[in-house]
C-alpha positions in Angstrom: -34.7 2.4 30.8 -34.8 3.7 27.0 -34.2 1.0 24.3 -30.4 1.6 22.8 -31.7 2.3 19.2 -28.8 3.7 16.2 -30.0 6.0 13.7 -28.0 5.7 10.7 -27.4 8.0 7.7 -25.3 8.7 5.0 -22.8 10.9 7.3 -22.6 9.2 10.2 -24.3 7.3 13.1 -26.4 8.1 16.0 -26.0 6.0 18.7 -27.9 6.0 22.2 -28.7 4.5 25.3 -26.2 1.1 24.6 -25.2 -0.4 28.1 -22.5 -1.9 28.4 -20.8 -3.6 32.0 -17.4 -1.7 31.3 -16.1 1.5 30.6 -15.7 2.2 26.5 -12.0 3.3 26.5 -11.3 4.7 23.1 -12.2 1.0 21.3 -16.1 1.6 19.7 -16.1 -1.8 18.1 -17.9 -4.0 19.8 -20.9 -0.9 20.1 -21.2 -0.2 16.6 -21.0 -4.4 15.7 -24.2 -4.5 17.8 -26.3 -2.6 15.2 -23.9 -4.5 12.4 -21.6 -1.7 12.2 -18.3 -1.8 10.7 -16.0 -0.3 13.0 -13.3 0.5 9.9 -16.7 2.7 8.4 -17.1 4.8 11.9 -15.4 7.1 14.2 -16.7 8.8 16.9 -17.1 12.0 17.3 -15.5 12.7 20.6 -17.4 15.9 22.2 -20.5 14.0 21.0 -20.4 11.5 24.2 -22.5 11.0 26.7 -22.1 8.4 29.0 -23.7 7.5 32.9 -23.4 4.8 35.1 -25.1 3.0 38.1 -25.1 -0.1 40.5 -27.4 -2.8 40.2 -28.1 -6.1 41.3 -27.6 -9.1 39.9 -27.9 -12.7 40.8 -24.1 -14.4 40.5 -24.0 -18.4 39.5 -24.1 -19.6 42.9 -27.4 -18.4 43.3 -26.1 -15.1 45.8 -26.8 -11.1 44.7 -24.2 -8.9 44.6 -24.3 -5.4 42.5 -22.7 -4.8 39.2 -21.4 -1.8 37.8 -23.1 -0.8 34.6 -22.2 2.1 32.0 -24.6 3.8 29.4 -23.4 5.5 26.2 -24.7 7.5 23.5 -22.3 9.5 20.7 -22.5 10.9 17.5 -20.1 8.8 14.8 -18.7 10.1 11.0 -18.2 8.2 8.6 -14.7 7.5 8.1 -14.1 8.8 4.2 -11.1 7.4 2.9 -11.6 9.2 -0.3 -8.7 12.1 0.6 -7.4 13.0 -2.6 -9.4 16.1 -3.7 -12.0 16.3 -5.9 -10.8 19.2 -7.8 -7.4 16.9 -8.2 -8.8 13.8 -9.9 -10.9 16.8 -11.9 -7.2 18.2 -12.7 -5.9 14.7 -13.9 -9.2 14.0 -16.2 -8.9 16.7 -18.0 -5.1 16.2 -18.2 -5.8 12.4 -19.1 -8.4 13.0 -21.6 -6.5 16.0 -23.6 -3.6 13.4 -23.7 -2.4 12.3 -27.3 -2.8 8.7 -27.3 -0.2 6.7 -29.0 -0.3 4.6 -31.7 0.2 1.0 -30.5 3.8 -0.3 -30.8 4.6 -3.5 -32.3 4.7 -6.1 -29.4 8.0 -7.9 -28.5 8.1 -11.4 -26.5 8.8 -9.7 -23.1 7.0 -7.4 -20.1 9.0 -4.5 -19.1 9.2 -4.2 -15.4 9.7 -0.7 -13.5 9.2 -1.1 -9.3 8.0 2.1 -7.7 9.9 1.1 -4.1 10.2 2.8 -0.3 9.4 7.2 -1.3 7.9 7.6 1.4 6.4 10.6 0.6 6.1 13.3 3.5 9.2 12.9 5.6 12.4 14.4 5.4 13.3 16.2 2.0 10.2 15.3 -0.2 11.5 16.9 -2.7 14.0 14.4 -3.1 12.2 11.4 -3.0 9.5 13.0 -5.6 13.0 14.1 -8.0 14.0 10.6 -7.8 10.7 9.1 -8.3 10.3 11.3 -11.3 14.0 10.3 -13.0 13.4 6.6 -12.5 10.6 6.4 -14.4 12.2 8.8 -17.1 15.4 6.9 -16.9 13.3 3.8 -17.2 11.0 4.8 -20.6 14.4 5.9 -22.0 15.6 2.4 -21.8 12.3 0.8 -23.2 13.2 3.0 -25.9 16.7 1.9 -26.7 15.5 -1.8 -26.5 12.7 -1.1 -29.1 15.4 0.3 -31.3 18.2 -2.4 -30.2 15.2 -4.8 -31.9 13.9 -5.9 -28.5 10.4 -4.3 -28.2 8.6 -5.1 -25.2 4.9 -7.0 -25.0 3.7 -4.8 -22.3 4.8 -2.4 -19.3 4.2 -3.1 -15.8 4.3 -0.6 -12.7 4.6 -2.8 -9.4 4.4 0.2 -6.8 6.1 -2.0 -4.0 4.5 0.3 -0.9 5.2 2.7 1.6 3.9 5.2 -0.9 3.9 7.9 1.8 5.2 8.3 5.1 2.7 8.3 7.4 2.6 10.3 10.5 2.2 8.7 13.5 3.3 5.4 15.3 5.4 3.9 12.5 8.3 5.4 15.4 8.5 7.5 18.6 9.0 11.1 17.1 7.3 10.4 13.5 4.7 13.2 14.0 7.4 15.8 14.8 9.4 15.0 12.1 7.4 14.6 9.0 7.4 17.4 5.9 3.7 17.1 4.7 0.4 15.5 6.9 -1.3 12.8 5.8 -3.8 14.6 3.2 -0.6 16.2 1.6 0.9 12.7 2.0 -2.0 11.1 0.1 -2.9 14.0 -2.6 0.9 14.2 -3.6 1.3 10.3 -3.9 -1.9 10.1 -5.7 -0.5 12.7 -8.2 2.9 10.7 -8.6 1.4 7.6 -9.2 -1.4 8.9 -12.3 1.5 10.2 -13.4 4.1 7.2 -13.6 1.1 5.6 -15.6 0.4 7.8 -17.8 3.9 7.9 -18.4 4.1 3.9 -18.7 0.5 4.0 -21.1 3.0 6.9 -23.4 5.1 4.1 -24.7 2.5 3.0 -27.1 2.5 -0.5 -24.9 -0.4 -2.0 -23.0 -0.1 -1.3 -19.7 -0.4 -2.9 -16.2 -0.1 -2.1 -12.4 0.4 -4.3 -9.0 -0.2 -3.0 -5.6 0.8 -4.6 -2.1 0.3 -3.1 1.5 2.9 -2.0 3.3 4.1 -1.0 6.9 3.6 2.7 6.5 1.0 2.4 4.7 -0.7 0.9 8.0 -2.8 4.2 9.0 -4.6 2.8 11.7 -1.5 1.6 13.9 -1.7 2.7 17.3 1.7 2.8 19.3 2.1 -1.1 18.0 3.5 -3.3 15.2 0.3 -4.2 14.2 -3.1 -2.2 12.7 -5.8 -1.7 14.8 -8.5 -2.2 12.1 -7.2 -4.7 9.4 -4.0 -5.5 7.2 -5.9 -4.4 3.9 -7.1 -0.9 5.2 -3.6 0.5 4.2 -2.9 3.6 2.4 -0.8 1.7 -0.3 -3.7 -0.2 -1.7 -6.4 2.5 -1.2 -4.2 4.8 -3.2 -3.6 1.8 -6.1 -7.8 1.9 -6.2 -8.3 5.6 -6.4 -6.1 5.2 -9.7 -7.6 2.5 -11.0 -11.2 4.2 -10.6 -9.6 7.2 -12.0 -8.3 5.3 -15.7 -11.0 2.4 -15.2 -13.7 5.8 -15.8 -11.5 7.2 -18.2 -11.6 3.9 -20.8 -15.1 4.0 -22.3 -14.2 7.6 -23.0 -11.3 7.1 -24.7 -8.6 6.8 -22.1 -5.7 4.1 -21.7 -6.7 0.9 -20.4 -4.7 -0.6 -17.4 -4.9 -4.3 -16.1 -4.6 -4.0 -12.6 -3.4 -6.4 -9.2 -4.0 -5.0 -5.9 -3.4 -6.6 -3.2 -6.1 -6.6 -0.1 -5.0 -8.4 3.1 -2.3 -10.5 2.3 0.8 -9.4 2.0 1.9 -10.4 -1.4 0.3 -10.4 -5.1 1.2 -12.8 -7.9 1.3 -12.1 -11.1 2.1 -13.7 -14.8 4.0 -11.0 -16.9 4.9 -13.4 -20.4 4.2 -16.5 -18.7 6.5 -15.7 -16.3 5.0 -15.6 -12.3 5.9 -13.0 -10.3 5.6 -12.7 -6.6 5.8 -8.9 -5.1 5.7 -7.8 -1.7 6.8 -4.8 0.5 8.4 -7.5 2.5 7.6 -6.6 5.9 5.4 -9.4 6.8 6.8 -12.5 5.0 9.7 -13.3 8.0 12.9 -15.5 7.6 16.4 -16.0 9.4 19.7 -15.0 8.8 22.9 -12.5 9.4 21.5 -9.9 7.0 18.5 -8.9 5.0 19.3 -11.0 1.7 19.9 -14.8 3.9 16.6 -13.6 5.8 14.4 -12.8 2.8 15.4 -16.2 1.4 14.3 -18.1 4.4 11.4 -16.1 4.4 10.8 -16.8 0.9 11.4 -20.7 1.6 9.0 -21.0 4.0 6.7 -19.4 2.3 7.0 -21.8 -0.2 7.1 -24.7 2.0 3.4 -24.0 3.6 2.4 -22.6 0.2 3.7 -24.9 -2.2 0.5 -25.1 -4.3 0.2 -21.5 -4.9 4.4 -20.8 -4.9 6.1 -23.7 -5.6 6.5 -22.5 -9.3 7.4 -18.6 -8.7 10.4 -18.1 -10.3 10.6 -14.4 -10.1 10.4 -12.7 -6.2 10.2 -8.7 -5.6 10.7 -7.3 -2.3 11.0 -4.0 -1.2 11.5 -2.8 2.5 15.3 -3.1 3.3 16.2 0.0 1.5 18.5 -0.9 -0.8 19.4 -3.1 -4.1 20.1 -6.8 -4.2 20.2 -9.9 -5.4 20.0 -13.1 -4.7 20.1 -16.9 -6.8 18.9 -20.5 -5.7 17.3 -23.4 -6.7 16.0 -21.8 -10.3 14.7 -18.8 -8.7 15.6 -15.1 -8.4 15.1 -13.0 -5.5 15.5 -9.3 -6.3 15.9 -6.8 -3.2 14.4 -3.1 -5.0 16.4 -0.1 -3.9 14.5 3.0 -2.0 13.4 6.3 -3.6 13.7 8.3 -0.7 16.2 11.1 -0.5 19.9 9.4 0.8 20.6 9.4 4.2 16.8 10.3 4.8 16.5 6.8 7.3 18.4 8.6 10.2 17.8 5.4 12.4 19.4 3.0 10.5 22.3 5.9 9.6 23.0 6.8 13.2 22.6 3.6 14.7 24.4 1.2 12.2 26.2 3.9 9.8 24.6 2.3 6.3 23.2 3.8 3.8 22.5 3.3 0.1 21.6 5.5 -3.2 18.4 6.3 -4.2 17.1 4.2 -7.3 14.2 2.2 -9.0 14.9 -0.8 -10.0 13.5 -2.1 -14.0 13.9 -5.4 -16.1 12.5 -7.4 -18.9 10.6 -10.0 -17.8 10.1 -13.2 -19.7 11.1 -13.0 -23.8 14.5 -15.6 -24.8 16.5 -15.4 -21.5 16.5 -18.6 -19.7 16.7 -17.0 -16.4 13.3 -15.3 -17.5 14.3 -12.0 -16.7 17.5 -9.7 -18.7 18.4 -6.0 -19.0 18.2 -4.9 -15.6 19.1 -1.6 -14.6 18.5 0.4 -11.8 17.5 4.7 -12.7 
């Protein structure tokens, strides 16, 4: 029989003659980890496949033969490129980036301004919608940096926590999510991409320094398949991927004069932590961390307490807690810490399940604060654009 052998180049895989005692049924994994092969790199390309099978003997443990059933497979795999945002757009934002006025620096107040990039969901129902409202929070939200600085409350820095489901998706998330969506997932991704260099050049505009989060997030889950759960791994998510394709983006445009950005992004966990004014902050999409309760808000705080109960090294000193998720603005006070619900930016009444089936709804919004400076709750000015 010929020896299963994998040639292996920069597009792809060859793969041949791998027997195996079952019949491969979609899953590739455990062929491609025999040649130390991440499955998450590969797919396979399906008219590539070649597969035969045969009886054979074999001796069982009580010493008797009996015949097995045996299967051989050989297939073509791609690389799976994550890199979807066009070359000739990150070309378009370079240029755009680099011809950029860069502003003076501004003289640095005691607190971080906050603005949360929550729930567009980019692709579904009335795009346009979500992208207007994306667009006016962040407006709405440099406008108010600017009456601070002239109220004589400057800002230290500007963060942008983009709190996931950047896009849509278009499969599995629900039932009829394929049939419904506006854009496919390369429009998803391209469009996203574009929103999010643009919300930071915005944010670098102020004159401020500048910093970003990133957290994973349910529809940002691209490798679900008809279940709750990924079929690869909780950091290959289209939320974080996009947060690195900026950061490459502004981490090569630096040395060449560009604005520099600090950046958090989250991998596999569902949460990232980070000090704005020597204030910790904990933000999260929200869909993972689980608590119980009569309604979102009592929920998220039991979430929120258990989390600090089996974390209590790492959270037991997070005053500040970010959640997105639910859809809508809240909230929520206890024991010296602040739990803060972030409203969505999708168009209204776009989530037709929870509309039909429970009648609620809330406005579109983005949700911004100063963190840190003289408050004594350690955050102040909150508005939502």
């Amino acid at each position: 029989m010929p020896k299963a052998r994998a040639d292996v180049d920069s597009a792809g895989a060859q793969i041949n003659n791998v027997v195996v005692n079952a019949p491969i049924n979609g899953d590739w994994s455990t062929v491609l980890a025999l040649f130390n092969l991440d499955p998450a790199e590969f797919e396979v390309v399906d008219d590539t496949v070649r597969m035969s099978t045969w009886q054979q003997s074999a001796r069982s443990k009580d010493g008797d033969r009996d015949s097995i059933q045996l299967y051989s497979y050989s297939a073509r795999f791609r690389r799976v490129t994550r890199d979807m945002v066009p070359v000739d757009t990150v070309k378009r934002w370079r240029s755009n980036l680099l011809r950029a006025v860069k502003p003076s620096a501004r003289r640095s107040g005691s607190g971080t301004y906050l603005m949360l990039v929550a729930d567009p969901q980019i692709g579904k129902k009335s795009t346009d919608q979500a992208v207007a409202n994306w667009k006016r929070g962040v407006l709405g939200h440099l406008a108010e940096i600017q009456r601070l600085t002239d109220l004589g409350v400057p800002p230290a820095g500007v963060h942008v926590a983009f709190m996931g489901d950047e896009v849509e998706g278009f499969a599995n998330n629900y039932g009829n999510q394929a049939h419904t969506i506006e854009l496919n997932q390369a429009a998803q991704l391209e469009l996203a991409y574009d929103l999010m260099v643009w919300t930071i050049k915005q944010a670098a505009g102020t004159g401020f320094p500048v910093s970003a989060s990133a957290v994973i997030s349910n529809h940002g889950e691209w490798t679900r398949n008809g279940s709750k759960d990924p079929v690869t791994s909780a950091g290959d998510n289209a939320s974080t991927h996009l947060a690195r394709q900026v950061r490459t983006l502004f981490d090569e445009l630096e040395p060449l004069g560009g604005p520099k950005v600090a950046w958090t992004i989250g991998e596999g966990d569902p949460a990232v932590t980070v000090t704005l004014s020597g204030v910790r902050c904990y933000f999260t999409h929200g869909y993972v961390e689980k608590g119980r309760g009569t309604s979102s808000e009592t929920r998220t705080r039991a979430a929120i307490e258990r989390q600090i109960l089996g974390r209590t090294a790492d959270l037991g000193d997070v005053p500040l807690w970010y959640f997105a998720h639910y859809h809508h603005a809240y909230s929520n006070e206890f024991e010296g810490r602040t739990v803060w619900g972030c409203p969505a930016l999708e168009a209204e009444r776009s989530s037709e399940y929870m509309l039909n089936q429970f009648g609620v709804w809330s406005p579109p919004g983005m949700l911004g604060m100063l963190v840190g400076g003289s408050s004594g709750r350690r955050w102040s000015h909150a508005v939502i654009h």
